[in-house]
N, C-alpha and C positions, 0 to 999 in steps of 0.2 A: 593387630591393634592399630589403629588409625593413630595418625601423627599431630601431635597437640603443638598448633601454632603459638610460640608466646611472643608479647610483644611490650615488654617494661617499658623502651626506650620511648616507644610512640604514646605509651598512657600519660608519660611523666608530661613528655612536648607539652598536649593535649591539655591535661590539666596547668603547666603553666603557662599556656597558652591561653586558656580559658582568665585565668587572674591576670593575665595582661591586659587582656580584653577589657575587662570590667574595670579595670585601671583607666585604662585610653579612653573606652566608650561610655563609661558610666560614672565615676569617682572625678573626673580630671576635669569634664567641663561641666558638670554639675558644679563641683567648686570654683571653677571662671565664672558659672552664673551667680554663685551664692558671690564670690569674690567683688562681681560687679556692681551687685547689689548696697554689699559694704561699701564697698569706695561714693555711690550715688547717697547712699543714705548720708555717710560722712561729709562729703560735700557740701549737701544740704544746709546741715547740722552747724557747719563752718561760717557758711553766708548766714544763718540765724546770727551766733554769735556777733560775727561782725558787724550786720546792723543793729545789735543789740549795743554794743560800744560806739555805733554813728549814733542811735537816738540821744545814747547819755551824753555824748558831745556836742550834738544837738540841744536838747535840754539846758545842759550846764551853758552853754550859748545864748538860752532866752534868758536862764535865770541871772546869767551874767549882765547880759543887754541890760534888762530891770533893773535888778539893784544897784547898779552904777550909773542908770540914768536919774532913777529917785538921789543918788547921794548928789550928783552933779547939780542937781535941780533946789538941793535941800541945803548941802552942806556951807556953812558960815567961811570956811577955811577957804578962800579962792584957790588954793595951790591945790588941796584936797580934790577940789570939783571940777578941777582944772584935767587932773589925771584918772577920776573916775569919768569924765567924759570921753577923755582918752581911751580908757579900757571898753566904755560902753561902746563907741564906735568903732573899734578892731572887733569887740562881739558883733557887732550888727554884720560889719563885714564876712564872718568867718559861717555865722548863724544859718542864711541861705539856702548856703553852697553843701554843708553839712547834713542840710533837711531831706534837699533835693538829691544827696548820695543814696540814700537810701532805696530811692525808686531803682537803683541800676540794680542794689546788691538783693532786693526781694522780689525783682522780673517774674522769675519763673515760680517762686510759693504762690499760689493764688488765695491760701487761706489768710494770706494777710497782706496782701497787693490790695484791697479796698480800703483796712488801715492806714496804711501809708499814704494813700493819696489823701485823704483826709486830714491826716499829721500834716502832709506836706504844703495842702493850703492852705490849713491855719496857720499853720507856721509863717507863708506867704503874705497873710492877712494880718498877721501880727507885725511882722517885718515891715508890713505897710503903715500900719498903725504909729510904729515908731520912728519913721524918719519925720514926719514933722516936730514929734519933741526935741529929734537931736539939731534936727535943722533951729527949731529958737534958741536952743540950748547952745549950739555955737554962735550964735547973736547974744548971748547973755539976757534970754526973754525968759527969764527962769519961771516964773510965774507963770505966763503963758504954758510952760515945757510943761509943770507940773499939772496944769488943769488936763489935759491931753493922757499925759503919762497916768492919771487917776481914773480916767473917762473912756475914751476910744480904745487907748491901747491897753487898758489892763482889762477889759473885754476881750480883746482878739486873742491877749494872752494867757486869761483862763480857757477860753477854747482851747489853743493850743497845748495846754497843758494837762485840759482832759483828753483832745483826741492821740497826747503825747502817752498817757496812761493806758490809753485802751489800745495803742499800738502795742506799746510793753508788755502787757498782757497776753496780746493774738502770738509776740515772739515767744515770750517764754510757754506759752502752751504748744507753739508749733515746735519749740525745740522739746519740748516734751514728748511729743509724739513721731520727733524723729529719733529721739534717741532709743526710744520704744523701739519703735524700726529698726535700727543699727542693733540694738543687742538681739533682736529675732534672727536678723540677718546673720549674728556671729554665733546666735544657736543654732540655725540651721545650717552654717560649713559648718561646726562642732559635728553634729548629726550627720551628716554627709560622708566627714574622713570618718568618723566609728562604723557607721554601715558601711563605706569600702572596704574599711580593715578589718571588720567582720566578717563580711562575705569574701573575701581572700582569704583570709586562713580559716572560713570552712572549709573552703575550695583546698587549699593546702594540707587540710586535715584530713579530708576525704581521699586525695590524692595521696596521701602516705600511708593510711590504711589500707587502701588498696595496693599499695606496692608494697607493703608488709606483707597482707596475704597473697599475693601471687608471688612473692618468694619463696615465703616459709610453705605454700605448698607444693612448691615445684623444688626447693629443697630438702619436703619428703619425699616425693615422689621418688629424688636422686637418692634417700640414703634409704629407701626401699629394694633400690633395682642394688646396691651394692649389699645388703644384708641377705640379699637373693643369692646372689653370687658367693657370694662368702658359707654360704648352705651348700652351694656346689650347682645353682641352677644356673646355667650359664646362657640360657634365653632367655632371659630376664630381660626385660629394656626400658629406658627414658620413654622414648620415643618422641622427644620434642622436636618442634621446625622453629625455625626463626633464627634472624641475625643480631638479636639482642644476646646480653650480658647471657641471660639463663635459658636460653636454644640452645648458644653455640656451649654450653656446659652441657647440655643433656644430649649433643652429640656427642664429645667427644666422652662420656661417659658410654654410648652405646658403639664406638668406635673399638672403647679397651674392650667391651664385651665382645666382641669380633676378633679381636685379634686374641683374645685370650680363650675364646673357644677354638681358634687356631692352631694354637700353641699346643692345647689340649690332646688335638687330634691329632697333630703330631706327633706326639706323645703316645698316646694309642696304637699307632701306627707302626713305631717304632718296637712298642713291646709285642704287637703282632706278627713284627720280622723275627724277633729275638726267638718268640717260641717256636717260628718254622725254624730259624738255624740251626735251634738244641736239638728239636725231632730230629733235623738232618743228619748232624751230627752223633746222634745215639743211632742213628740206623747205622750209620758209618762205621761208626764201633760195631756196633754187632756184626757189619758183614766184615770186619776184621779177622774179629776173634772169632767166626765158623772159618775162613779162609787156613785164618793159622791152624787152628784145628785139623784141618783136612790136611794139611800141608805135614803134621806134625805124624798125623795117620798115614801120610807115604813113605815119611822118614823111616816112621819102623818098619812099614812092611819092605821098605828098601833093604832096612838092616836085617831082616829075616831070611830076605833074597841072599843078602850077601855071605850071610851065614852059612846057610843050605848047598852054598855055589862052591865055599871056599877049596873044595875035593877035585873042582874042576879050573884045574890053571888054565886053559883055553877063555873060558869067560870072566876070569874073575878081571879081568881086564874092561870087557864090553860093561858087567854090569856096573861097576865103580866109574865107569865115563857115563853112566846112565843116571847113575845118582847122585854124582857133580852136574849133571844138567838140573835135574830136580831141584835139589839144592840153588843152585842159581836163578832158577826161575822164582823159588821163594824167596830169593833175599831181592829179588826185583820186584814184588809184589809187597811184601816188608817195606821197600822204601817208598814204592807207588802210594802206601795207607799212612804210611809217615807225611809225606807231604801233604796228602791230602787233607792229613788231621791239621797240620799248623797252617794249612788255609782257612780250614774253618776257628781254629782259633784269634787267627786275624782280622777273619769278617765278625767274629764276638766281641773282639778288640773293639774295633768300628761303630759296634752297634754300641758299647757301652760306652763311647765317646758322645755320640746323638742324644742317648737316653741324658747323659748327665749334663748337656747342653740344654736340653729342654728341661730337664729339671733346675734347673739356672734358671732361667727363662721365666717359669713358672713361680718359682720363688720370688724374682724381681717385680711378677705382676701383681702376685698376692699382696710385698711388701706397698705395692702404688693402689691395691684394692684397699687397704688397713686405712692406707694414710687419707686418701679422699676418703672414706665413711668416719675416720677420725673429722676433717676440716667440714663436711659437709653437717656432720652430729654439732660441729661448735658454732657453725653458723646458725643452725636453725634453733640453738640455746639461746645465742647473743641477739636473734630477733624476735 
């Protein structure tokens, strides 16, 4: 069975790799442009306003000019006309400068750059209009001031007060339309961070599905190859490669299969000697007890001899040194089968020492085969 490469550690990179990416190269300056967009639109929006607050300062500037130059020109109270001329001439002064702000702060709108210049010379034309009222006006040519102030200048200054209207108008519709703008602008970053953070954690979701299933199946694969074994098949295997989390588990799972088919054989092996040493040994016995036998068969026909002989005292000499040799050769042959019996009970010794060494052995692997198909069965519950 070919060897199944896994590779966890490089899918996870891989996918958070991939949500960085879309981070860095697609969420982050998307949102500098939408961000950009906000601040320009904002800007804008800003300069409206403010020349929105020049016009009315502006404004309140001509209407100021007027009605204090009509009191100056009108009023009975010298002290009164004395100080609405005073007011009317700080407005003339202030009037101008205020008109002509305007052209800095709307440069760049062009939908209302042609207002303003319009605003701005009538304003100009007004402003011209009334310096000869104020110029009689401070000679006390009150009469004079008034025919002026009803005639020339209250002409220049209804122009200026319509082309002051129709400027008012082009601001408040361009801040209309910029604020249009700016709230598109902050719908679209709105839109921007939810499709990154969407497409990130599908990306993220996708990636944990898939690391869920290459676990849970390469964590049955493992509590397959140990329910094998645990049956007694002991060629069972992982067979994974890789330097990840769940390779280097599916080796050394095929590792213990190795060394536990080792043990095995060992085992085997040992009860292979055990049954030659019993053979051995029962032969041994056996050629004992025919040896004693035979020996026990010379005995008597010695004592038959001796029997037969006893009428002749010349031999009974010879044959009694004859069967003290006898005798002596079987008690050397007695002890020769002696020894050699408690040799082999020493190699049995031996052998029952091995055998229950590996049966240790085997016990301790079975208890590491339980325990990983116990951890491996709880993992693949808890994912």
């Amino acid at each position: 069975m070919n060897a199944k490469r896994t590779s966890l550690e490089r899918g996870l990179i891989l996918s958070f790799a991939l949500v960085i990416a879309v981070l860095i190269f697609g969420v982050i300056p998307t949102s500098f442009w939408v961000m950009g967009n906000i601040s320009t639109q904002a800007e804008t929006l800003h300069a409206i306003i403010v020349a929105q607050n020049t016009y009315v300062k502006a404004q309140a500037d001509a209407d100021t000019l007027r009605a204090n130059s009509i009191d100056a020109a009108t009023n009975p109270d010298q002290g009164k006309a004395e100080a609405s001329y005073l007011l009317a001439n700080t407005a003339m002064g202030a009037f101008p400068k205020d008109s002509r702000s305007l052209q800095s702060l709307t440069a760049q709108d062009s939908d209302v750059k042609t207002f303003v210049e319009k605003f701005v010379a009538s304003a100009n034309a007004y402003d011209f209009q009334a310096l000869p009222a104020m110029t009689l006006l401070g000679n006390n040519k009150k009469a004079d001031a008034l025919k002026i102030i009803h005639g020339p200048s209250y002409v220049a200054y209804d122009q200026q007060s319509r082309d002051g209207q129709a400027l008012l108008n082009a601001l408040k519709h361009s801040s209309d339309t910029r604020f249009a703008a700016l709230m598109q602008a902050r719908s679209q970053a709105v839109a921007v961070v939810v499709a990154g953070a969407a497409i990130a954690a599908v990306i993220a979701l996708l990636a944990m599905l898939w690391f869920r299933r290459a676990m849970a199946r390469g964590l049955e694969r493992v509590l397959d190859v140990f329910e094998a074994m645990g049956r007694g098949d002991l060629t069972a295997r992982v067979n994974f490669s890789g330097r990840d989390l769940l390779g280097r588990f599916g080796q050394a799972v095929d590792q213990l299969g190795d060394r536990l088919a080792q043990i095995i054989a060992t085992i085997q092996q040992a009860v292979l000697t055990v049954q030659s040493a019993s053979q051995h040994t029962n032969e041994t016995a056996r050629q004992v007890e025919s040896r004693v036998s035979e020996e026990l068969v010379a005995l008597a026909h010695a004592a038959e001899l001796s029997t037969s002989v006893r009428s002749t005292a010349g031999s009974v000499t010879d044959n009694a040194e004859q069967v003290a040799r006898r005798v002596t050769d079987i008690s050397s042959a007695v002890a020769e089968m002696t020894a050699s019996i408690q040799e082999m009970d020493q190699n049995l010794l031996n052998l029952a020492t091995v055998v229950e060494q590996a049966v240790a052995n085997t016990q301790e692997m079975s208890a590491s085969i339980v325990q990983g198909a116990g951890n491996a069965e709880r993992v693949r519950q808890e994912s």
